[in-house]
N, C-alpha and C positions, 0 to 999 in steps of 0.2 A: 158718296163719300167725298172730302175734302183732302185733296193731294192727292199723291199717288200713293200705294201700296208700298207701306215698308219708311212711307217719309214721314215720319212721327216729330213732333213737336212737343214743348212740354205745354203744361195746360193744370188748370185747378177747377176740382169739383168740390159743390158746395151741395152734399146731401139731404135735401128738406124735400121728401115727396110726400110726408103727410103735414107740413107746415110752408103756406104760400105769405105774405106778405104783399102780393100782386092782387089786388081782386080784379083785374083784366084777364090775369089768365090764369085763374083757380087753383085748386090744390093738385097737388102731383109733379108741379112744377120743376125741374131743375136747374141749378143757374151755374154754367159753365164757363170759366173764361181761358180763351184759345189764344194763340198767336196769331198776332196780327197780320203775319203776311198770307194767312190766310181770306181776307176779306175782299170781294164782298161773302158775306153769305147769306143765302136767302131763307125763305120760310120751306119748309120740308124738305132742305138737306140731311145729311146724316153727321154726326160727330162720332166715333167709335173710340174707345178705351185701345190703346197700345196692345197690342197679343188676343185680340178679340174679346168676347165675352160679355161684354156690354155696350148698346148703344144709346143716343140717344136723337130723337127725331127734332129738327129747329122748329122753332116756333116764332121768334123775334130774335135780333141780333143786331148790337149794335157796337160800333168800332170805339173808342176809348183811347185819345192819342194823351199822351203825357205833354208836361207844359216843359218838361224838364229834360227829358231823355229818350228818344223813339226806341231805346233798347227795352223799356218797360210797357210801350201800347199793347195794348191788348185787346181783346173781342170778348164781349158779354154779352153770353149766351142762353135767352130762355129756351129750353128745351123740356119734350116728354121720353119716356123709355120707348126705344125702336125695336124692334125685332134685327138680330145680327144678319 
């Protein structure tokens, strides 16, 4: 998991696991963008949902700085669903 226990961030999930866009990394796909000071992060880390319940396993991830503002970089995240 990324952070510690309890240090949540906010973050946006984009719900398309029966429609990919990727044909590198097929359907199932979810594409989640984290805060940046989270980064690096690698391939088969964990991302988890706030209060548990859902996770999701990384696949690709790549950092995303703003031309404008580092209050807006962020982390775009291909992920699959993990077991919590």
């Amino acid at each position: 998991m990324l952070g510690e226990a309890g240090e949540w961030k906010p973050g946006r999930i984009v719900a398309r696991p029966d429609v990919d866009g990727d044909g590198d990394t097929g359907p199932g796909i979810w594409v989640l963008a984290v805060d940046a000071s989270w980064w690096p992060i690698a391939a088969a880390d964990q991302v988890a949902v706030q209060g548990g319940g859902q996770a999701w396993a990384v696949i690709r991830a790549s950092l995303r700085p703003s031309d404008f503002d580092p209050a807006i970089d962020y982390i775009r995240v291909e992920a699959s669903p993990a077991d919590v």
